[in-house]
N, C-alpha and C positions, 0 to 999 in steps of 0.2 A: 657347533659345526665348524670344520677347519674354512679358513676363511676367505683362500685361495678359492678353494670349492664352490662356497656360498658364491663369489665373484663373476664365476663361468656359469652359473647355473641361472645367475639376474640376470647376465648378461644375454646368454640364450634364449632365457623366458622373453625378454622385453624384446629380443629382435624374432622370436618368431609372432607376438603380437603387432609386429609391424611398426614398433618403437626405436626402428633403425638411427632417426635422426634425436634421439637423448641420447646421454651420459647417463654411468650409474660409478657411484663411488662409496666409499661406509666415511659413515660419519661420528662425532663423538656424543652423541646424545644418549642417556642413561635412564629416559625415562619412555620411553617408546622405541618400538622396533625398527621401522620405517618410516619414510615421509619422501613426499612427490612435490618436487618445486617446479611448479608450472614454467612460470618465468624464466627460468634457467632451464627445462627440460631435463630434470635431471631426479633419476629415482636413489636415494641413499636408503641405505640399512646401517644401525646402530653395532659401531664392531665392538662393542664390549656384549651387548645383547643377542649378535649371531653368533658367538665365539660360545655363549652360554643355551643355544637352543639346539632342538636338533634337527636333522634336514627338516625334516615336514613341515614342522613350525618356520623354519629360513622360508620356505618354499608360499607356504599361506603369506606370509610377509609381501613377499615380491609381488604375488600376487594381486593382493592388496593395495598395493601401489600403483601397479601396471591399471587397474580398472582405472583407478583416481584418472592416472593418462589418458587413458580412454573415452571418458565422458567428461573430461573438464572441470574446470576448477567451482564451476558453478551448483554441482550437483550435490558435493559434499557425500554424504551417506544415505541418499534416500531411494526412491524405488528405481533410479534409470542405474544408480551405481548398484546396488546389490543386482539388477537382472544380466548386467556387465558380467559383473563380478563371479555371478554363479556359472555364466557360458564359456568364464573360459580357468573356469575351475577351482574358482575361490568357493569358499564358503559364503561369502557374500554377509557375514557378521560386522555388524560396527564393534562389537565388545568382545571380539575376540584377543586372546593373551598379545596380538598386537599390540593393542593399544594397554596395556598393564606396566608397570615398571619390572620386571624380575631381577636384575641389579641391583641388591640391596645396598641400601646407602650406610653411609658410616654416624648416619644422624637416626635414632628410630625414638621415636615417641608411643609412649604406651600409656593409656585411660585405666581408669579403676576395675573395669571389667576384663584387662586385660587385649584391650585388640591395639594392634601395632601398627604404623605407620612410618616409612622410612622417608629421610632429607639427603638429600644428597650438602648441603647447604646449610650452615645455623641457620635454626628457625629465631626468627627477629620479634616474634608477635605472638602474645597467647593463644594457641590454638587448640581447637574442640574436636573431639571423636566424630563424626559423621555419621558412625554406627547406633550411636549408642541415642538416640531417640526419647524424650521425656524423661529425662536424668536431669537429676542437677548438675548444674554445671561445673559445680567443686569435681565431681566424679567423671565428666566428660573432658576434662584439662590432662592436655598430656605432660607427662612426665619426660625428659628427654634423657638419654645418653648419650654421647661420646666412643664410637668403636669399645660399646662394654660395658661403659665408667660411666656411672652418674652424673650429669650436670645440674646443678640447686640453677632457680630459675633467676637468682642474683648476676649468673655469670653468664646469661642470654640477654642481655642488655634491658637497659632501663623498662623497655612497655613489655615485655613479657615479666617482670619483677612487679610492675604497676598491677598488670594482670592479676597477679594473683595476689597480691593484696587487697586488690577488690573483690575477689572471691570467698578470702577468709576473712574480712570485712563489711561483709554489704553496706554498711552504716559511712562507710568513705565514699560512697557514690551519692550522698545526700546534697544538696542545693550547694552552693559556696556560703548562702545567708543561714545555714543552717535549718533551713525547711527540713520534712521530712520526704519522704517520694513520697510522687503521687500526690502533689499539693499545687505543682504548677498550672500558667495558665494557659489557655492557647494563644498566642502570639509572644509570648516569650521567647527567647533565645537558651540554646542548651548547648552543652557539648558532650557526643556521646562516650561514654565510658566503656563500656560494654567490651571485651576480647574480641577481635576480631576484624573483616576487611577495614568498617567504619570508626574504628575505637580513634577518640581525636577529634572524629569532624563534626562542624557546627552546624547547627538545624533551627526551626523554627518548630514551637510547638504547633499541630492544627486541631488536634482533638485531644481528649485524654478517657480512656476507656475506664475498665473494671480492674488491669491490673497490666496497663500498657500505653503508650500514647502515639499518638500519629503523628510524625515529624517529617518536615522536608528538608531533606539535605540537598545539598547541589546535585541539583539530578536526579534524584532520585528522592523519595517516598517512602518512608518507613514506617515499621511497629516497634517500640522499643519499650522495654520493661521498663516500670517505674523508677528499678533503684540504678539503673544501668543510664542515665545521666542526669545528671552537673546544670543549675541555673548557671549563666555567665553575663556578668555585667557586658552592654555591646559596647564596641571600642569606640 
């Protein structure tokens, strides 16, 4: 949608909801359509993502946003925002192509089954299909490119190269003493290996299962596969 257009059309929506006293401006975000900043009273749309949508879709957007103004920042997406949302002509969807990226990034990562994922951003860290459900994890690691071009996972820095070494390895995630997994005890210290948010952080063993152990990391509480961390001598 031209993007003049799109401007008068937010503009109108939000003052005939009675949103006289916000702002509405486009913003540079690439991975969503719109967003409503309370604080500031101000409703933006993504002008790389209205420029690429068409009215209707601009129009659900604004939409979209106008409810959020409406019932407050407390409500988030649940029943008072959708019955909002639908009276004054939204669809009243949390998962509507609003919320999607459709700007495809110059970063796309593809899994062995082929589903695709774009970055806008190098990805830093080995990352897994989401789709792809009881796979191994060799087959859920995405592959990345470059606008087209291949990039080997050497040249995505050190912990996505680590990644996958541990993946064509499993045998590098065994103890530092040379245990095998699945040998530790509970009250040991580890450090996870595993790809992904935790890969790095230190834990305490608390239990060890059939093919998994329960560990506390700061904050949080895990299950992590046997071969997916590392004894560490504590400092």
């Amino acid at each position: 949608m031209e993007l003049g257009r799109a401007a008068r059309m937010a503009r109108e929506t939000m003052d005939e909801h009675g949103l006289d006293g916000w702002t509405f401006a486009f913003d540079r975000a690439r991975v969503r359509a719109g967003a409503c900043h309370f604080r500031d009273r101000r409703i933006t749309l993504s002008r790389a993502i209205t420029a690429a949508q068409d009215e209707a879709e601009v129009q659900e957007t604004v939409l979209h946003e106008v409810a959020h103004a409406l019932v407050g920042p407390r409500h988030g997406h649940d029943a008072v925002w959708r019955r909002t949302a639908r009276s004054i002509g939204a669809t009243g969807e949390r998962c509507y192509s609003v919320d999607q990226p459709v700007v495809p990034g110059r970063w796309q990562g593809r899994c062995a089954a082929g589903h695709v994922v774009h970055r806008h951003r190098r990805p830093e860290r080995l990352l897994l299909c989401a789709r792809c459900r009881g796979v191994p994890d060799r087959d859920r690691a995405l592959c990345w490119s470059l606008d087209g071009r291949p990039v080997p996972p050497e040249q995505l820095g050190p912990q996505v190269a680590q990644g996958w070494r541990q993946l064509q390895d499993p045998s590098a995630a065994a103890g530092s003493d040379g245990r095998p997994p699945g040998t530790l005890r509970p009250g040991e210290l580890v450090r996870i290996t595993a790809p992904g948010r935790y890969h790095g952080v230190a834990a305490r063993v608390l239990s060890r299962g059939r093919t998994c152990y329960t560990v506390q990391a700061p904050g949080v509480r895990l299950r992590v596969r046997f071969e997916a961390v590392r004894s560490v001598e504590p400092a």
